[in-house]
C-alpha positions in Angstrom: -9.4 13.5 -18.6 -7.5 12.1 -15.9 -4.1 10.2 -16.5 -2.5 6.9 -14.9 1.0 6.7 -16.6 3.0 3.4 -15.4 6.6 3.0 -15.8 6.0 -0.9 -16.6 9.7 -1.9 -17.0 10.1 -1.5 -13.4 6.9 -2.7 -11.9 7.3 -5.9 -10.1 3.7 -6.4 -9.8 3.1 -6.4 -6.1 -0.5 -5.8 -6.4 -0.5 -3.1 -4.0 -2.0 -0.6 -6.0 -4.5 -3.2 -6.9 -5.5 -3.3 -3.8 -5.9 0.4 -2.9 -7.8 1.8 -6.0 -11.1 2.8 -4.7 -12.6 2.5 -8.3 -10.8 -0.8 -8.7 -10.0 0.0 -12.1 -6.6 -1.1 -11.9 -4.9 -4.6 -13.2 -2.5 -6.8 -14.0 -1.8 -6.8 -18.1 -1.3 -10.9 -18.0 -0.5 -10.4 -22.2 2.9 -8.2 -21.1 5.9 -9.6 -19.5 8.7 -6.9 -18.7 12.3 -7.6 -18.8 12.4 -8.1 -15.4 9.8 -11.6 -15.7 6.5 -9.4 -14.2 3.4 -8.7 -15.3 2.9 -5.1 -15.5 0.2 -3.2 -14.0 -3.2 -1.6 -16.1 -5.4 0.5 -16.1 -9.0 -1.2 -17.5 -11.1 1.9 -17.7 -8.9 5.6 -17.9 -12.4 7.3 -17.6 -13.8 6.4 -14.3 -10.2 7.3 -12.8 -10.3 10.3 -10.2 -7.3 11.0 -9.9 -6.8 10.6 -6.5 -2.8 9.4 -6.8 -4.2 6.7 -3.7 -2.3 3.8 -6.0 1.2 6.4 -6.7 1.8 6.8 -3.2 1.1 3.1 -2.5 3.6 2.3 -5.0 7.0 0.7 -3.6 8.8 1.5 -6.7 7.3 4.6 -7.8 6.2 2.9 -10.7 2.9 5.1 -10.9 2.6 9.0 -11.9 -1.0 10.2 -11.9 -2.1 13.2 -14.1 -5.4 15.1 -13.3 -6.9 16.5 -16.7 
């Protein structure tokens, strides 16, 4: 299974990846607040990801590492 690991206390939730996941599987976690004052970024469904890192290299703050299983 394929892997979307998020380094949440440095996402600044631009969105960004958001926008880019062609699956649009990706989210903002409005329960979480890091301890910069942002929501953090989601994933809402791990098993339709593909893997195709399309949200990582988007990513201003290289808060996403993608994992293929």
């Amino acid at each position: 299974m394929n892997k979307v690991i998020f380094n949440e206390a440095f996402c600044k939730g631009c969105q960004l990846c958001i926008d880019v996941c062609p699956k649009k599987i990706l989210a903002l976690d409005t329960e979480k607040v890091n301890a910069k004052g942002y929501n953090p970024i989601s994933c809402t469904d791990m098993s339709a990801c593909t893997a195709c890192s399309i949200c990582a290299r988007v990513c201003p703050d290289s808060v996403i590492s993608v994992e293929r299983g």
